[in-house]
C-alpha positions as CSV (number, residue, x, y, z in Angstrom):
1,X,-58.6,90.0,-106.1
2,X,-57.5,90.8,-109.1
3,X,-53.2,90.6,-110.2
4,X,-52.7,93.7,-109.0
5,X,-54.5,94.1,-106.3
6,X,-53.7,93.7,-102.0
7,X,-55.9,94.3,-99.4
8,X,-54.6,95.2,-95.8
9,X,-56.4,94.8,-92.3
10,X,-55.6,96.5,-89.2
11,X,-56.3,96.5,-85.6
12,X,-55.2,97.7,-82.5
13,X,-55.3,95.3,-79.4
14,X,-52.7,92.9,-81.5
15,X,-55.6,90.4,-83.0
16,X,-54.1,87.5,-85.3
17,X,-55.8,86.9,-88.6
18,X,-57.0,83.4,-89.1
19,X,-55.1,82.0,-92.6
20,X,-51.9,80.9,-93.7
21,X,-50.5,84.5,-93.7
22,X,-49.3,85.6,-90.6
23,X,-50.4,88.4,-88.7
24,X,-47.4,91.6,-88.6
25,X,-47.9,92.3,-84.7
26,X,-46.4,95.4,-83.2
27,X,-46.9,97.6,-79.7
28,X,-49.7,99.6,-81.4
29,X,-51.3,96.4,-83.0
30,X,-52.0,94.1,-85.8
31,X,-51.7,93.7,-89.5
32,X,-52.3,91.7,-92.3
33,X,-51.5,92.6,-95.8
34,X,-52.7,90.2,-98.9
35,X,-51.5,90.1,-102.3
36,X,-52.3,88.3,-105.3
37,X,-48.4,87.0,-105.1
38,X,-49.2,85.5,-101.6
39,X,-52.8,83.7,-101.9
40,X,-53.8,83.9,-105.6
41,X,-56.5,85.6,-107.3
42,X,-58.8,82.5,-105.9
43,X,-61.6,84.2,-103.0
44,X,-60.4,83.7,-99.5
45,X,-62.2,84.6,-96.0
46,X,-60.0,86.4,-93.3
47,X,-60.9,86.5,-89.8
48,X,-59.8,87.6,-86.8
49,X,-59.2,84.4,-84.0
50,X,-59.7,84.8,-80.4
51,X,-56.2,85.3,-79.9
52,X,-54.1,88.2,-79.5
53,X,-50.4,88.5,-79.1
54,X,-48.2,92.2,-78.4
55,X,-44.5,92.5,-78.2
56,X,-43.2,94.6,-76.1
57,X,-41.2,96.1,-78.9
58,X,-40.8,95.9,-82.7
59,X,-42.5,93.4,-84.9
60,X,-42.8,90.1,-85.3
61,X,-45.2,87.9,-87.1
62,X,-48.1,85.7,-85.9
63,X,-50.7,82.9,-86.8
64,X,-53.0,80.7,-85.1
65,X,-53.3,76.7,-86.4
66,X,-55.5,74.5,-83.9
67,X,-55.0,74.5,-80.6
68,X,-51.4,76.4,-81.2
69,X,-50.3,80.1,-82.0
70,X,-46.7,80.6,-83.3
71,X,-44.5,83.1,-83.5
72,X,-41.7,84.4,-85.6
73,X,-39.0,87.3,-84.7
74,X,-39.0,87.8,-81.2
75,X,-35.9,86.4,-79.9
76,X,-35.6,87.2,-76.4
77,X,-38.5,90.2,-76.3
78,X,-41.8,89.7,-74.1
79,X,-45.0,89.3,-76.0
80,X,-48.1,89.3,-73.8
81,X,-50.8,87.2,-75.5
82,X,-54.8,86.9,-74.7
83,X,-56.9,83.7,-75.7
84,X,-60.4,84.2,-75.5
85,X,-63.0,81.9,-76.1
86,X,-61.8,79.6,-73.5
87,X,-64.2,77.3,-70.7
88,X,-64.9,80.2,-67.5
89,X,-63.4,78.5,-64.5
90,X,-60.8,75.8,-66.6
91,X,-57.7,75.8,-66.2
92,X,-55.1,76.1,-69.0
93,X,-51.3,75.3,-69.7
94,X,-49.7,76.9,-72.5
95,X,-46.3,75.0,-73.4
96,X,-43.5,75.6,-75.6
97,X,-41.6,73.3,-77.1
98,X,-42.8,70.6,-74.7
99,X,-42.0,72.4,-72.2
100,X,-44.7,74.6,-69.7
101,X,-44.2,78.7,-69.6
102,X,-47.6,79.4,-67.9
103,X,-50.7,78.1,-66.5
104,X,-53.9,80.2,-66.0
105,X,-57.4,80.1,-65.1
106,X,-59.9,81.5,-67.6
107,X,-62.1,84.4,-65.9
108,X,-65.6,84.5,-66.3
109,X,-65.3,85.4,-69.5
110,X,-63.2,82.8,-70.6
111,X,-60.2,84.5,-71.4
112,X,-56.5,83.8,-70.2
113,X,-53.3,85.8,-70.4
114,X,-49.6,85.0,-70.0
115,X,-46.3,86.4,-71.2
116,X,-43.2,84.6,-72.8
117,X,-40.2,85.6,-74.9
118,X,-39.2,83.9,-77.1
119,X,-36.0,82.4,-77.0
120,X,-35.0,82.2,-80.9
121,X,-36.2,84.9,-84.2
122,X,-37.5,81.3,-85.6
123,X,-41.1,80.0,-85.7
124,X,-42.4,79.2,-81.9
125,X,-45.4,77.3,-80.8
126,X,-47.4,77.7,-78.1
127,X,-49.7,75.2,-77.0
128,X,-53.0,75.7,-75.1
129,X,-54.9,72.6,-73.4
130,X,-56.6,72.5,-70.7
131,X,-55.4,71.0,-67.0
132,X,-56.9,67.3,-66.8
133,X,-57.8,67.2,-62.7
């Protein structure tokens, strides 16, 4: 990319970008724009993760590090989120801050759900580790 170039990628089902960008994630999906001004002129590989995240109204923004997916600008609005990729049968706890806001079992296909609002327009983390027996 040259210094005057950006490149944008859409979706959506509300898919997070893997990268140091965030994700822009509203009702009707995801987006991801990149300038030079924001990751250089230097090649860089975007992907999408095996997460997805959806407010349940305006935007907020959205990126996956790890085992954790954190959000930013969603104080006090639902966001339903989808982790694929997961063990079939395993169960999972997803925490924030310490502190647990779901537990599921992954389906056949390995793939959990849960919903959470946020409670401040700051970065969040959510956790995701399996449930030792």
């Amino acid at each position: 990319m040259d210094g005057n170039s950006s490149t944008a990628f859409t979706n959506g089902d509300g898919t997070i970008y893997g990268g140091s960008v965030p994700t822009t994630l509203t009702p009707s999906g995801g987006s991801l724009l990149l300038t030079s001004g924001l990751i250089g002129t230097s090649p860089v590989t975007v992907s999408p993760t095996r997460v997805k995240a959806v407010p349940a109204a305006g935007a907020v923004a959205a990126r996956v590090s790890g085992s954790g997916v954190y959000v930013t600008g969603a104080a006090g609005v639902p966001v339903g989120f989808t982790v694929d990729g997961l063990a079939a049968g395993t169960a999972y706890r997803v925490t924030r801050g310490g502190s647990t806001v779901a537990t599921a079992t992954a389906d056949a296909s390995g793939l959990i759900t849960f919903t959470d609002a946020p409670p401040v327009s700051t970065e969040v983390g959510y956790q995701i580790s399996a449930v030792l027996p």
